[in-house]
C-alpha positions in Angstrom: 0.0 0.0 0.0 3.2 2.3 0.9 4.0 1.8 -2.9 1.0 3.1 -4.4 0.6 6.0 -2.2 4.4 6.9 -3.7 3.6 6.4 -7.2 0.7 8.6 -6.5 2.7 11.3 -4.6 5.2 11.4 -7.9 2.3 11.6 -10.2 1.0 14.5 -8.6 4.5 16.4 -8.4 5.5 15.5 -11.9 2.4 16.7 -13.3 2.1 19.4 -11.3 5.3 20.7 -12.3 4.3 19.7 -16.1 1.0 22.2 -15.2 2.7 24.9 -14.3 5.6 25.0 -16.7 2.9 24.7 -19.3 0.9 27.2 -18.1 4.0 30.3 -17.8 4.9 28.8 -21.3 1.5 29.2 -22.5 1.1 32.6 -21.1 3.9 34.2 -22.2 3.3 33.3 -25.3 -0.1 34.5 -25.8 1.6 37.7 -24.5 4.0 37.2 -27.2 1.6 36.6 -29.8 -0.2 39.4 -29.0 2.9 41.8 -28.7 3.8 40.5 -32.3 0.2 40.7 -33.7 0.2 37.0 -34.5 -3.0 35.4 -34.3 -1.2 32.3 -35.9 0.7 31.9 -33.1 -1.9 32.3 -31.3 -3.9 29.4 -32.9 -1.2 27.0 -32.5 -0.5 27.4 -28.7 -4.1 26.8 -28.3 -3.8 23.6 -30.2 -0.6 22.0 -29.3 -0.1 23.5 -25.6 -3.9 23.6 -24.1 -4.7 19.7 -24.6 -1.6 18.0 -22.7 -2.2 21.2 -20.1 -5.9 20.3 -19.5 -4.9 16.3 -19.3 -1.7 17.3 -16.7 -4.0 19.3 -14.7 -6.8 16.1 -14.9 -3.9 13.9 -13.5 -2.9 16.2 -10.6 -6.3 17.0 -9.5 -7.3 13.3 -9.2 -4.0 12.3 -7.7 -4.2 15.3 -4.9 -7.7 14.1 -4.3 -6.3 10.5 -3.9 -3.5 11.9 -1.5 -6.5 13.6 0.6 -7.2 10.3 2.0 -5.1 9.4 4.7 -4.8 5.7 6.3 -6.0 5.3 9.9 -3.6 5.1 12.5 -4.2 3.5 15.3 -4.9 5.7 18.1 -3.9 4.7 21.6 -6.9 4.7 24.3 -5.6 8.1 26.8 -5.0 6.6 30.0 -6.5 7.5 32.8 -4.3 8.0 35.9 -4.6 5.9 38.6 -5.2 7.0 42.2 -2.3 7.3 45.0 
């Protein structure tokens, strides 16, 4: 079970770092684009960039749901003091 919680603890870094590299990439160059009066460019970020961001940001989001649920430790019983 330790294993799995792992794999999903490196999904959700990996793809978060995948979200947000994508997302300052695809910012900057809409900015760009816009800077430059390129509508083409602007066209093909929205095509090539916006898919694999939406899919990296399914990932994460499931993952960091999955890592919400923490496994039950077993909680002592507090006990009570005895008398002198």
């Amino acid at each position: 079970m330790h294993t799995i919680r792992r794999a999903v603890e490196v999904l959700f870094v990996l793809t978060l770092a995948a979200l947000l590299a994508g997302g300052v990439l695809f910012v900057a160059g809409q900015a760009i684009a816009l800077a430059a009066g390129r509508g083409d460019w602007l066209t093909l970020l929205n095509e090539s960039i916006k898919a694999p961001m939406c899919i990296a940001a399914s990932l994460c989001a499931i993952a960091g749901f999955l890592l919400s649920y923490k496994r039950r430790q077993n909680q002592e019983q507090p006990q009570e003091a005895g008398a002198r």
